[in-house]
C-alpha positions, 0 to 999 in steps of 0.5 A, spaced: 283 466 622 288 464 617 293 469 615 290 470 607 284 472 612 286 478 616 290 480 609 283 480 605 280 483 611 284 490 610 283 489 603 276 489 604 277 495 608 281 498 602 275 498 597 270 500 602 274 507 603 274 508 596 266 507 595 266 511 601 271 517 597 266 515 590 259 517 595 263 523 598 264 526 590 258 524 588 254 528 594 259 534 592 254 534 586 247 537 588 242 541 587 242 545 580 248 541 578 245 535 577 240 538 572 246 541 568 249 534 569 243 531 567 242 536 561 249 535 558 249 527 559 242 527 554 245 532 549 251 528 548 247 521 548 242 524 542 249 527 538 252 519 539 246 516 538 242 520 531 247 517 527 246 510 528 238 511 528 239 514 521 242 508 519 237 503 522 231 507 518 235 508 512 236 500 511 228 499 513 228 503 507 225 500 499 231 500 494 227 506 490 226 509 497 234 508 499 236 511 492 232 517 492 235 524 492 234 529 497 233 522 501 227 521 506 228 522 513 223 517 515 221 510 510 215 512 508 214 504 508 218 499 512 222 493 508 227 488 508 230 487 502 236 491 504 237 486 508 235 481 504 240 483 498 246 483 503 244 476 506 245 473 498 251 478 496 256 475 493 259 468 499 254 471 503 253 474 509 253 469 514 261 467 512 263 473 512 260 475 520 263 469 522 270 471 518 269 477 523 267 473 529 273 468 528 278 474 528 275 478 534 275 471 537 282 469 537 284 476 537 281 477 544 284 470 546 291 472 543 290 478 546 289 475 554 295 470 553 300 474 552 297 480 556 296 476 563 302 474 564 307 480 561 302 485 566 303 481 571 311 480 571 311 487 570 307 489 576 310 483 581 317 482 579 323 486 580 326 485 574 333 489 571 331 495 566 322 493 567 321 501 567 324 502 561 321 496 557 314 499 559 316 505 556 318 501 550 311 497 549 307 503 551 311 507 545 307 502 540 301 506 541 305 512 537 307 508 532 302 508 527 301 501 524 299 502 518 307 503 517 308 495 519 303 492 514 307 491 507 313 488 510 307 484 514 304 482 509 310 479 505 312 474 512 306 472 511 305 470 505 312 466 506 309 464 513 302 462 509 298 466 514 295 471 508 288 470 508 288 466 514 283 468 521 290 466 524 294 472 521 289 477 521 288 476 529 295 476 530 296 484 528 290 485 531 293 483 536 299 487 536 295 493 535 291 492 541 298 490 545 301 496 548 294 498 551 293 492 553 298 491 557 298 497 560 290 496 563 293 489 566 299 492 569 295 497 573 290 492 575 295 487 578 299 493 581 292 494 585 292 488 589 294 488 596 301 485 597 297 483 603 293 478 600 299 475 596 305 474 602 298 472 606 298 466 601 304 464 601 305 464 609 299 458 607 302 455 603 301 457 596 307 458 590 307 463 585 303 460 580 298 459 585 298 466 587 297 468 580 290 463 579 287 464 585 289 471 588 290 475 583 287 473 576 280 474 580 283 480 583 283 483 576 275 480 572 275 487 571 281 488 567 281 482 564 273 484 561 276 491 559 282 488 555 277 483 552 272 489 551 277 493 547 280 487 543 273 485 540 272 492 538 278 493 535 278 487 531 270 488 529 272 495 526 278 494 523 279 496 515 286 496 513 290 490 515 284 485 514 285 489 506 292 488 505 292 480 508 286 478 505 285 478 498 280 472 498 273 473 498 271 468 502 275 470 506 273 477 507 271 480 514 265 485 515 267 491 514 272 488 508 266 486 504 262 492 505 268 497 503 267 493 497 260 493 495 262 500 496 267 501 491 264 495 485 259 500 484 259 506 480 257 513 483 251 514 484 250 507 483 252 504 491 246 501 493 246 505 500 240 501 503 244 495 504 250 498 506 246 501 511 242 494 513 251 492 513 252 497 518 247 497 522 248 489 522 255 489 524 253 495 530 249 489 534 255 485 536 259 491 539 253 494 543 250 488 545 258 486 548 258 493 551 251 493 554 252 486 557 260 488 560 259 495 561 258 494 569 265 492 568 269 498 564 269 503 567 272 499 574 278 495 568 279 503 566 281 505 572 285 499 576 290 502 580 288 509 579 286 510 586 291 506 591 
């Protein structure tokens, strides 16, 4: 047996005692416990849950319906023309779902290619002053953002990146950094330096041990960081309003802030507001949903050594 070998082998044992202490705090909770458990895992899944089901029958509701006050609770009849009202506003909704999905796009790309290697030097390296310097990228997590955007705003129309996906994402980016980095230097602190001496006794250099032994390490960091930047950059309002000042360049949210604020009030038409929100829940749920076997492992990545 190689000595990466022997190496995955004790880290093989690793993880099995960490299941092993996961299955001893799960059988602590027996019995009644469960119950309460169970009974508070319903009651908050109800409270997150009661909201997005009444914006999917306020959006299947008529015009008239949607309108009406007191508002109705269920749709006395199912109808589309929310949705349909939304497809044909202004340039349309498939453009501003993919300007959504552009930027998220290239926000998590952004996100990884700088995340990947600044955590990995971080956890790995011995580099002069690198505690400091994690505390000073953790501090853009208490800065607020916002304060940022004006003189951004400014760079980039000198630079030509207002109105532009690229722009967008770039801030996105910067938002979504401190975190990011955070989740990936505790994901590569992780790894066994077992399985990274082993492979350089056969023969691998620094690059190689990064391809093959760390970054398959750390799959569920990286889901985690793309997680997040994808949600981050879905949801986001105020940056996409200060960079963006050209209808067809318009994100989801961006142009339903919009619909919201051309009407008078008492006149926003709440049905396809709905139809727009429920429309831009569909694709954060579905990611979630089909990575959330990975989340929670990404979240805690070097938290139990």
């Amino acid at each position: 047996m190689s000595a990466f070998g022997e190496a995955a082998g004790r880290g093989m044992s690793r993880t099995s005692a960490q299941h092993h202490a996961q299955g001893l705090v799960g059988r602590l909770i027996n019995g009644r416990q469960k119950y309460l458990v169970a009974a508070a895992c319903v009651a908050v899944c109800t409270v997150m849950l009661l909201p997005l089901v009444a914006s999917v029958l306020a959006s299947l509701k008529s015009t008239e319906e949607a309108a009406a006050a007191p508002p109705t609770y269920i749709p006395r009849g199912l109808s589309l023309d929310s949705y349909e009202r939304l497809w044909n506003y202004q340039a349309g909704l498939p453009v501003y779902f993919s300007n959504s999905l552009g930027a998220a796009g290239l926000t998590i790309l952004f996100c990884l290619a700088l995340t990947i290697p600044a955590g990995y030097g971080l956890a790995k390296f011995r580099i002069p002053g690198k505690e400091a310097l994690f505390v000073v990228l953790l501090l853009g997590l208490i800065v607020p953002y916002q304060a940022l955007l004006t003189p951004l705003f400014f760079l980039f129309v000198q630079l030509k990146l207002h109105n532009s996906l690229v722009g967008l994402a770039i801030v996105h980016t910067a938002i979504q950094l401190p975190f990011s980095i955070y989740v990936m230097r505790n994901a590569f602190e992780a790894v066994p330096r077992e399985l990274e001496e082993a492979a350089i006794m056969d023969g691998c250099n620094s690059f190689q041990v990064l391809v093959h032994i760390c970054l398959p390490a750390v799959v569920p960091a990286i889901i985690t960081v793309s997680l997040f930047a994808f949600i981050t950059s879905w949801n986001e309002l105020l940056a996409a309003l200060v960079i963006m000042n050209k209808d067809s360049s318009f994100t989801l949210p961006l142009i339903l802030a919009a619909a919201r604020q051309q009407t008078s009030i008492g006149g926003t038409d709440w049905g396809m507001l709905q139809a727009g929100i429920t429309i831009s829940i569909i694709p954060c749920m579905a990611f979630y949903l089909l990575l959330q076997k990975y989340y929670m492992a990404g979240l805690l990545s070097g938290a139990v050594k």
